[in-house]
C-alpha positions as CSV (number, residue, x, y, z in Angstrom):
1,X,10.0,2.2,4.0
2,X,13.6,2.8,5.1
3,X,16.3,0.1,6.6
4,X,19.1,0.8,8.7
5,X,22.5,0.4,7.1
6,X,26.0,1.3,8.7
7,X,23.9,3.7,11.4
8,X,22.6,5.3,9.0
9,X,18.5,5.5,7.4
10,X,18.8,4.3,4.1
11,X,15.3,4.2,2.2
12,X,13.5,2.1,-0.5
13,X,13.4,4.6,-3.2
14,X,11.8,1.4,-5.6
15,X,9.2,1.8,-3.1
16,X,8.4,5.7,-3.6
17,X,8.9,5.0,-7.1
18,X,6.3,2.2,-7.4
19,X,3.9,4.9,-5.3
20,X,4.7,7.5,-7.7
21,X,3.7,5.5,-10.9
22,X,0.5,4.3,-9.0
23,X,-0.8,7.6,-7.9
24,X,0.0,8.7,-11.4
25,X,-2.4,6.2,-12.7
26,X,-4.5,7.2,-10.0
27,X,-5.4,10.7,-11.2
28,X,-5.2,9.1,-15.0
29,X,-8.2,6.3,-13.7
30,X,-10.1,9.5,-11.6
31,X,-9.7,11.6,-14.9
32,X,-11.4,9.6,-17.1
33,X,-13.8,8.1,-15.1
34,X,-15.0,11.7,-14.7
35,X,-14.8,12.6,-18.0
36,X,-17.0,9.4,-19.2
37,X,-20.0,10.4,-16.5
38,X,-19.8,14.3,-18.5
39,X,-20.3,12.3,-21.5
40,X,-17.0,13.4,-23.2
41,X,-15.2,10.4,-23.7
42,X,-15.9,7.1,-25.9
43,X,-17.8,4.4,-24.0
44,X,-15.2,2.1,-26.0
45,X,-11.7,3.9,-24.7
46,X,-13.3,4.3,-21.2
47,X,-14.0,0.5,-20.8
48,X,-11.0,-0.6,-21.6
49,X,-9.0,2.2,-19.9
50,X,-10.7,1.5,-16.8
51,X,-10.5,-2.6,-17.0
52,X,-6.9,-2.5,-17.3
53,X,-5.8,0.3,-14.9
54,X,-8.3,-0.9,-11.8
55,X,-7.4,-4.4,-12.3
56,X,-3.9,-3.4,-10.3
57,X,-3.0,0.1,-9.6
58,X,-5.0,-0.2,-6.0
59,X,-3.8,-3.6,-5.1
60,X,-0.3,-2.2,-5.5
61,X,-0.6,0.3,-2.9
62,X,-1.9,-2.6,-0.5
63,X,0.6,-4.4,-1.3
64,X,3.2,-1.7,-0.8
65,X,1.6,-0.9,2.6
66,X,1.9,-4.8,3.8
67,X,5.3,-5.5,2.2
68,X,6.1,-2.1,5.0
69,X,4.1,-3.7,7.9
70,X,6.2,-6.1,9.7
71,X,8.9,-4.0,10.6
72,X,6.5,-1.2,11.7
73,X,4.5,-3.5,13.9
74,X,7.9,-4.8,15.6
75,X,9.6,-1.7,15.8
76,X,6.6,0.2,17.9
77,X,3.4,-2.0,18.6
78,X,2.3,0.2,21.4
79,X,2.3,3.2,18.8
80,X,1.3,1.4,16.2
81,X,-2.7,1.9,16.2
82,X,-2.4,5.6,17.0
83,X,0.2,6.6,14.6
84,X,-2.4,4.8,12.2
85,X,-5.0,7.1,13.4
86,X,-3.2,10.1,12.5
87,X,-1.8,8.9,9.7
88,X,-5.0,7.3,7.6
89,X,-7.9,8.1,9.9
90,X,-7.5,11.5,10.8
91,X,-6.5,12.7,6.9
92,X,-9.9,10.9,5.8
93,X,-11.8,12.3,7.8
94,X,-11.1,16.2,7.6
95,X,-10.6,15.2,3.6
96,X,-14.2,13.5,3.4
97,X,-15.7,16.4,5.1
98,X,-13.8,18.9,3.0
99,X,-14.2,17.2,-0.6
100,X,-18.2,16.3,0.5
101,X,-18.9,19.9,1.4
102,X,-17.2,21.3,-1.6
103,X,-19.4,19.0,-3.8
104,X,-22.7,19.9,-2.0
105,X,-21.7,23.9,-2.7
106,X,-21.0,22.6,-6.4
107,X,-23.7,20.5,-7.2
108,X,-24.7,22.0,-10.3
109,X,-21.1,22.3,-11.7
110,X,-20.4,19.0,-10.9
111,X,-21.3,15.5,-13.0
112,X,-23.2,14.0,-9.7
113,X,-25.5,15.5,-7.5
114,X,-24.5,15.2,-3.8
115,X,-26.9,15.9,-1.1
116,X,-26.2,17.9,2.3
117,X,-26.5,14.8,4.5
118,X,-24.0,13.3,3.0
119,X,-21.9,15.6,5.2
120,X,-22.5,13.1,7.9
121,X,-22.9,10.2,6.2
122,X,-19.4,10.1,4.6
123,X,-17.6,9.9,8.0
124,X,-19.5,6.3,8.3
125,X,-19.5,5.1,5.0
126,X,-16.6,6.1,2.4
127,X,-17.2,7.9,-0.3
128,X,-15.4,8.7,-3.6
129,X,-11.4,7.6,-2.9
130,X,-11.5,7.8,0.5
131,X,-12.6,4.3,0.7
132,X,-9.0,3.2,0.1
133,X,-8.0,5.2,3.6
134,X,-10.9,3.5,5.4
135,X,-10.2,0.2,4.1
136,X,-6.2,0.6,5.2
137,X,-6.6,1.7,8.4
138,X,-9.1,-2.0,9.1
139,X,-6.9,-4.1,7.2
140,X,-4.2,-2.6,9.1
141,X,-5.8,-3.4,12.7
142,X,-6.9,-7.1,11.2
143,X,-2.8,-7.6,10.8
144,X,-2.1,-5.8,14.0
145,X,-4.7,-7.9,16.0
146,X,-3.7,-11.2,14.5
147,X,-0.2,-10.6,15.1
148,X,-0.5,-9.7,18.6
149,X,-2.8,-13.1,19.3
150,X,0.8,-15.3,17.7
151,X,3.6,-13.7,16.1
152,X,4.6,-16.6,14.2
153,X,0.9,-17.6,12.9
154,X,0.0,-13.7,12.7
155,X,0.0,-13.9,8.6
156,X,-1.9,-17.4,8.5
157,X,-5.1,-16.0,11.2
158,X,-5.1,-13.2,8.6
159,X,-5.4,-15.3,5.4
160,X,-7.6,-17.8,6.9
161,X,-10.1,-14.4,7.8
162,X,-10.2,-13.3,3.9
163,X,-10.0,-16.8,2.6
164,X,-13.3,-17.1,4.5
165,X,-14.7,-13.8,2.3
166,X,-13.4,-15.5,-0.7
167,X,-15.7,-18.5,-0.6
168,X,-18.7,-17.4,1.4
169,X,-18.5,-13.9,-0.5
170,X,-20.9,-12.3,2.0
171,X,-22.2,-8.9,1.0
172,X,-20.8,-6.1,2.9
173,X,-21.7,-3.0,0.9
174,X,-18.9,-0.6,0.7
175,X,-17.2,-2.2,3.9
176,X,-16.2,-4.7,0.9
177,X,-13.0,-3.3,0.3
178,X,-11.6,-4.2,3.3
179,X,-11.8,-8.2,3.0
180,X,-11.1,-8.1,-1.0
181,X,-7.9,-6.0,-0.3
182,X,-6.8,-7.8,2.5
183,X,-5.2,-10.4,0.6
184,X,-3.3,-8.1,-0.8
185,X,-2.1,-6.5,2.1
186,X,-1.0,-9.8,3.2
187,X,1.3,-10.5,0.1
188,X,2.9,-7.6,0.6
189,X,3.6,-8.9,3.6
190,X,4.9,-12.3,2.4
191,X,7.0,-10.5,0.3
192,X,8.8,-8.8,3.0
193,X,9.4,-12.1,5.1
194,X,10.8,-13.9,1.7
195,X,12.6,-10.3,1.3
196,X,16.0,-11.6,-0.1
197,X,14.6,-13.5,-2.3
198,X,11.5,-11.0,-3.5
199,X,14.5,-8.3,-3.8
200,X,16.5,-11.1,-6.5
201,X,13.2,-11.3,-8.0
202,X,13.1,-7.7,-8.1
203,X,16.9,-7.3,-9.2
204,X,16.6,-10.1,-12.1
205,X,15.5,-8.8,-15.5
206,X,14.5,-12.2,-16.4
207,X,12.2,-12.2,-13.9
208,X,11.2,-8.8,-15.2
209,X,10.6,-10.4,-18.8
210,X,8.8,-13.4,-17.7
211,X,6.7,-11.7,-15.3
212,X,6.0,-8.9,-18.0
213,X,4.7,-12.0,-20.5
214,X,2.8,-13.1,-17.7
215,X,0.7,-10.4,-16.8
216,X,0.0,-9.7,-20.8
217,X,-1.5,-13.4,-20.9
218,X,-3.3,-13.0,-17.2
219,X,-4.6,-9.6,-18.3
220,X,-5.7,-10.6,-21.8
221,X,-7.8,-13.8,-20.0
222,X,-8.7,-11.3,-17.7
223,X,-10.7,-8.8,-20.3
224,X,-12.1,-11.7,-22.0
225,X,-13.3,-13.2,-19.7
226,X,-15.3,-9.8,-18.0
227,X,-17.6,-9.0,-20.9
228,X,-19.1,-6.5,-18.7
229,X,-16.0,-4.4,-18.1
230,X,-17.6,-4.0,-14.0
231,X,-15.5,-5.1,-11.4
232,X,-15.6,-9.0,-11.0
233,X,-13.4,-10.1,-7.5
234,X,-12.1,-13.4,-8.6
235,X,-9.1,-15.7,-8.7
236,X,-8.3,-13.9,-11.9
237,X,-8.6,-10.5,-10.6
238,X,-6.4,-11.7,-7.9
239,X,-3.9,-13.0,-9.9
240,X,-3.5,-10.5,-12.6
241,X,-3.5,-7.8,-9.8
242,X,-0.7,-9.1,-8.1
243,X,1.2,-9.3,-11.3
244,X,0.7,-6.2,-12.0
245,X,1.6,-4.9,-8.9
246,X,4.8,-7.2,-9.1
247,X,5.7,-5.8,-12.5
248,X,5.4,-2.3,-11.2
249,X,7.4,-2.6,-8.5
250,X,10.5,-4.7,-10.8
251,X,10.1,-1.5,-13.1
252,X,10.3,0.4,-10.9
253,X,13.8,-1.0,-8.9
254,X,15.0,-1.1,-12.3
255,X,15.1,2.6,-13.3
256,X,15.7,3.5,-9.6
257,X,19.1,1.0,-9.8
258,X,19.7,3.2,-13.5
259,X,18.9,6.4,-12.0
260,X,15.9,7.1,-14.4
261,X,13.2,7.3,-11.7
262,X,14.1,11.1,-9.8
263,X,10.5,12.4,-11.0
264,X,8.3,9.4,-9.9
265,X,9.8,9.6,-6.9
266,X,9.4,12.7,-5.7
267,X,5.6,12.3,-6.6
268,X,5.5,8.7,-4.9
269,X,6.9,11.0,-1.7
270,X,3.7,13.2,-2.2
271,X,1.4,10.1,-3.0
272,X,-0.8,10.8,0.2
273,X,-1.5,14.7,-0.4
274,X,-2.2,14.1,-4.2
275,X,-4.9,11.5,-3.2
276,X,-6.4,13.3,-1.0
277,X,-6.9,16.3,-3.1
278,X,-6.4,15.4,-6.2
279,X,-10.5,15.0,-7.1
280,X,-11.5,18.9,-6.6
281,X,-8.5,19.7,-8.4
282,X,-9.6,17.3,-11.9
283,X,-13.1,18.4,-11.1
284,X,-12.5,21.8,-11.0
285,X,-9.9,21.8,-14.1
286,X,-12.7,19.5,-16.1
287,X,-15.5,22.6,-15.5
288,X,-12.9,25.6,-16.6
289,X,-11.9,23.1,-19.4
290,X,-15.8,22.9,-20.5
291,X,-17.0,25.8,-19.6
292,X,-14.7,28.6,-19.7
293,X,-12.0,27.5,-22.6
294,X,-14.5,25.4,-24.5
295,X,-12.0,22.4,-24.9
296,X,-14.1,19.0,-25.4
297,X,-11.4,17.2,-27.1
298,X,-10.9,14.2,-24.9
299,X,-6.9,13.9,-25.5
300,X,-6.5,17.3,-24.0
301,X,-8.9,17.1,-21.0
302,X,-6.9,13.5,-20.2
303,X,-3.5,15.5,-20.9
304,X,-4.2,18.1,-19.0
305,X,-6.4,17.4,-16.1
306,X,-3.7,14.2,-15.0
307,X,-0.8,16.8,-15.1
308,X,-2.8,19.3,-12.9
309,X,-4.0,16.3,-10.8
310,X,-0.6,15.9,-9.6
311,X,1.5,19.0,-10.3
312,X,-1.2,21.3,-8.3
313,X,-1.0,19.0,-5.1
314,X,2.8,18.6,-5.2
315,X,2.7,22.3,-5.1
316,X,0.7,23.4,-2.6
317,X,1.8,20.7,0.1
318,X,4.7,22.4,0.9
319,X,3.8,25.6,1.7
320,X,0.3,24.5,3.1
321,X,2.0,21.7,5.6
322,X,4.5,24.7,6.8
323,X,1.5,27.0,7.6
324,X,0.4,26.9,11.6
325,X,-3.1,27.6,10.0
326,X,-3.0,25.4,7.0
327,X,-1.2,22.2,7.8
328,X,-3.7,20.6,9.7
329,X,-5.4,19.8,6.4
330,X,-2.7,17.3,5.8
331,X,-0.8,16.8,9.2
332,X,-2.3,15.7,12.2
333,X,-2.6,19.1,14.4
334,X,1.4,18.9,16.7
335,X,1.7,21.3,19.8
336,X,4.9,21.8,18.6
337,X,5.7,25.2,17.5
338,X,7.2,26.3,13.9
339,X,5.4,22.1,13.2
340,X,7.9,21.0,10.5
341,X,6.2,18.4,7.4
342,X,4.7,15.3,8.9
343,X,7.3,12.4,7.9
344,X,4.7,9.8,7.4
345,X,2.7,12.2,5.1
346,X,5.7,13.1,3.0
347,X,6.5,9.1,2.4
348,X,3.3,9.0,0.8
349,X,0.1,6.4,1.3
């Protein structure tokens, strides 16, 4: 997000921060999760690891993305749902087609088996992490549509549509994700109309502390009460996900504000083109780990695989997005010549 200050674009680096520690836990989550279906890491570590990281990490990109909304619907409604399109649907698309075929070529490398009409299917129905992508860009029309109908009750129609979810809890397969991140989406959007007072609470390192206390209890109550370490969408999970998100984004305005934050940054800049390739490049460092160096020990396939998850994307974005016959894999296609890097794609998801 960036404000306007004496002329001039100023932006929220606590914002590319936040982005940078979530995509960080991102790859970490991906990592392990992928390690665990090889049958290399303890069921025990892998429960837990995987409770406590998915119980927030996603919810704070939702929340990130609504707290940005508002001023991005105001600004330029009648490019609003287009610039969407290139920004979210058009980088899931080429993305699901690429990571799907690359999967079908690899099926016997790989820890799951995918089949070759899945190369249609996934443009319908998200698979992998691209459901995050599919599940922003509806969220984002939900906003944008409730908006339009009343400016001032826009926020309410939107709340009153996933409160409706919440209590008849309909089943809607993997189009799911929308309605159970929506409330999200929608406190990052509270947050921005309550934004002087969400940036004291930001600012205060009381709040910090408290907040930091909080989430311990929330997410304690939260474990105990999910013997089954599987996702459970509840009150809880709503709760602790948002105080998690909350405590990111204070820890994050903190080191920015003490100048400790330069590396998360920079990846929270890159956030977008290390999600969308970050799986083939974990999958492909987990088989040359296995098979060609022989390294099963868990703490170095973790170690190793998360740094390559986003060091190896970081990398190659730059060079790729300045390629006429490369950067369409991460900018929409310009008819501009010598096309420069795509600014939305650069600030990340």
């Amino acid at each position: 997000m960036e404000i306007k200050k004496n002329g001039t674009t100023k932006r929220l680096l606590w914002i590319d921060c936040s982005k940078g520690i979530g995509i960080i836990l991102v790859v970490y989550g991906h990592v392990v999760r992928g390690l665990y279906d090889a049958h290399a890491l303890n069921a025990t570590y892998y429960f837990n690891s995987d409770t406590f990281v998915y119980s927030f990490h996603m919810p704070l990109f939702f929340i990130l993305s609504g707290y940005t909304f508002y001023n991005s619907f105001i600004k330029n409604q009648a490019g609003f749902i287009p610039g969407k399109l290139k920004t979210l649907v058009y980088p899931f698309v080429v993305w699901s087609l690429l990571q799907t075929a690359v999967e079908i070529l690899l099926s016997n490398l790989t820890t799951h088996k995918t089949s070759p009409d899945m190369l249609i299917w996934c443009i319908f129905i998200p698979r992998a992490q691209f459901w995050f992508l599919y599940a922003l860009f509806f969220i984002c029309i939900i906003n944008f549509v409730s908006f339009k109908i009343s400016l001032k009750y826009g926020l309410f129609l939107s709340l009153i549509l996933w409160l409706g979810y919440f209590i008849l809890n309909p089943t809607l397969g993997p189009f799911a994700h929308i309605f159970q991140n929506l409330i999200f989406f929608d406190a990052g959007i509270i947050f921005s109309q309550f934004n002087n007072r969400f940036l004291l609470i930001l600012k205060s390192n009381m709040y910090l502390l408290v907040n930091a206390i909080a989430f311990c209890v929330i997410e304690y109550l939260y474990f105990a009460t999910n013997q089954t370490h599987t996702f459970n969408y509840n009150y809880l999970f709503i709760i602790v996900a948002i105080s998690g998100s909350l405590l990111i984004m204070q820890i994050s305005h903190w080191a920015t504000s003490k100048k400790l934050s330069e590396f998360f940054i920079g990846v929270g800049r890159l956030s977008l083109a290390i999600y969308l390739s970050h799986i083939l490049v974990i999958s492909g460092m987990r088989i040359v780990l296995f098979k060609i160096f022989k390294i099963y020990n868990p703490v170095m396939n973790i170690s190793i695989a998360t740094i390559a998850g986003i060091i190896i994307p970081s990398v190659i974005f730059r060079p790729i997005s300045k390629t006429p016959y490369l950067s369409w894999l991460f900018t929409f296609p310009s008819n501009k010549k010598n096309p420069k890097t795509s600014p939305e794609v650069s600030r990340g998801i």
